[in-house]
N, C-alpha and C positions, 0 to 999 in steps of 0.2 A: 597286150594292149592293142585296141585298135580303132578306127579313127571315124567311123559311122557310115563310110562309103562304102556302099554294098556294091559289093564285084558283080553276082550272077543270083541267078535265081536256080533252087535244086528244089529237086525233087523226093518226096519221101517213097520209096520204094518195097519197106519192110518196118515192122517193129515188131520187135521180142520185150515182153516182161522178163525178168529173170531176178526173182525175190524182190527189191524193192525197185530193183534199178530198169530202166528202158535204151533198149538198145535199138537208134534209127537207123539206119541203111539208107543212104541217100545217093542220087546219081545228080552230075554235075558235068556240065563240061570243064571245070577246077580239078577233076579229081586226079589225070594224070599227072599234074602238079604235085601234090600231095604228099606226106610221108608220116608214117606212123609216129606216135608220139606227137602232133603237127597240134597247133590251136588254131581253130574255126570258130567262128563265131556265126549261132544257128539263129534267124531271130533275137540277134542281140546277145543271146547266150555262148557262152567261150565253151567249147564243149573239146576233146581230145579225139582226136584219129586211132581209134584202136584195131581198124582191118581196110583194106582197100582189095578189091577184085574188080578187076574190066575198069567200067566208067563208073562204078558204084563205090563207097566210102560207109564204112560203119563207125557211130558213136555213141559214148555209151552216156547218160544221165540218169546221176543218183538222186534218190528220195528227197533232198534238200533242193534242188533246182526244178525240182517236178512240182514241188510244194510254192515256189517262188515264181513259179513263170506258165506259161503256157504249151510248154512243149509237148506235156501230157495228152493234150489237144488234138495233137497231130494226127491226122491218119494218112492212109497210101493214097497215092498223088497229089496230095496238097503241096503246094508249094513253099519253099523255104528263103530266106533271105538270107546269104553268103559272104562272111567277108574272111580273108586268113590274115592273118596277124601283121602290124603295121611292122614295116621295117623299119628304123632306123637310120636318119642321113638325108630321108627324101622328105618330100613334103607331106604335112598334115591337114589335109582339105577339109577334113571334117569339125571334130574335137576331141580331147582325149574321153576314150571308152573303154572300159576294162573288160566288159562282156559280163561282167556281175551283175545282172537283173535282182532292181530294189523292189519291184512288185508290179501287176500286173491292174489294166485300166480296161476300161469299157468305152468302146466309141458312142459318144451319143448323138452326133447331129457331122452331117456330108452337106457342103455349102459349095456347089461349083460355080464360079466366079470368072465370065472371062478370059475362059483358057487355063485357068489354073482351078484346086479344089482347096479349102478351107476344113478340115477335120477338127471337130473337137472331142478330148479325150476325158473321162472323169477317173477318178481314182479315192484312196482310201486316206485321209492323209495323214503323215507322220513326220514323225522328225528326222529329218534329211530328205523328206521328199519335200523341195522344192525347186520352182521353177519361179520363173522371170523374163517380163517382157524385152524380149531381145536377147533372150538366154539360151543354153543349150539345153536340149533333151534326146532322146536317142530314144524310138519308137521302133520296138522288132529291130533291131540291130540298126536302124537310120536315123544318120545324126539332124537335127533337125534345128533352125531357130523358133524359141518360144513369141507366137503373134500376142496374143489374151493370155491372162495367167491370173489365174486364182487358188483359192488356196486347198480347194478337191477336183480342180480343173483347169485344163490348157487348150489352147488351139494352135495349130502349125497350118502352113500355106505351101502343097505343095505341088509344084511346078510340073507342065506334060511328060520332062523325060525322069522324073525321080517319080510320078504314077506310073510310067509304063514300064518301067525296071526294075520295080520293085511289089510286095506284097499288097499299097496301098488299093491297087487298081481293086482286088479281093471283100477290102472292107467294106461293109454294112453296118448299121448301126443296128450299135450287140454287140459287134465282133471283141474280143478280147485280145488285147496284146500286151507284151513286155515292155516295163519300164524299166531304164538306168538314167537317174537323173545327173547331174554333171558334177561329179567328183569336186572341181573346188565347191559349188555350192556346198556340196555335205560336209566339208570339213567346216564351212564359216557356219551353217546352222549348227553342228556341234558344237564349235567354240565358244559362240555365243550362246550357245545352251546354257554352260556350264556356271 
């Protein structure tokens, strides 16, 4: 679990194919932290610490998260959004986030407004992907409130130090990213599915 508050930004340093699965190598100032077996959440995605050396961290993602998300995308240097796993006891600044990306959206429109930027995102839409004005969504691993919300689209408002900490500074319209929409919503679009 964890909570949308991106710690740091890392770096991709390496990727290996190795039959279906991709293996990133990322360097972090996080990494001496670190321990194998550990959950990180990569761009939103909860991926496993399967090697550490020096400043650098290796993990691996399988066919089904490759398929769901953007990580496939990545290449060396680009940058990554970091968060490891919420502890328990303390506080939860964000919202609750599992790191399971439900699917992946297209930015289509960068509104800078007064100091702050306005994004808007489109996506595919399905059941359980929804969102609500004044709701949570989690964009590349950051947890976000929903401003506009439609039913293939959303917009988020985000502030100088969550642009310059995070991936958003990056995006263009085009850019692809992960979506994880907010866990109680999917349960009530299920139930009411039903």
């Amino acid at each position: 679990m964890f909570t949308g508050i991106i710690e740091t930004l890392g770096e991709v340093r390496d990727r290996k194919k190795e039959g279906s699965n991709l293996h990133l190598t990322i360097a972090a100032e996080i990494t001496p932290e670190l321990k194998i077996d550990q959950s990180v959440a990569h761009n939103g995605v909860c991926l496993t610490v399967v090697g550490i050396e020096g400043k650098e961290y290796t993990v691996t993602a399988v066919e089904e998260t490759l398929l769901k998300s953007t990580l496939g995308d990545l290449a060396r240097g680009d940058r990554v959004n970091l968060e490891r796993a919420m502890i328990l006891g303390t506080r939860l600044d964000g919202h609750i986030v599992q790191g399971h990306v439900d699917t992946t959206a297209v930015c289509t429109k960068i509104e800078q407004k007064d100091g702050s930027w306005y994004f808007t995102f489109t996506y595919t839409p399905s059941r359980g992907h929804v969102t609500i004005e004044k709701g949570s969504i989690t964009v590349d691993g950051v947890s976000l409130t929903v401003v506009d919300s439609e039913e293939d689209r959303f917009s988020v408002a985000i502030i100088p130090y969550t642009y310059e900490h995070t991936r958003f500074q990056q995006y263009e319209v085009g850019s692809r990213v992960n979506l994880e929409f907010d866990v109680i919503g999917k349960y009530v679009a299920r139930l009411l599915g039903k």
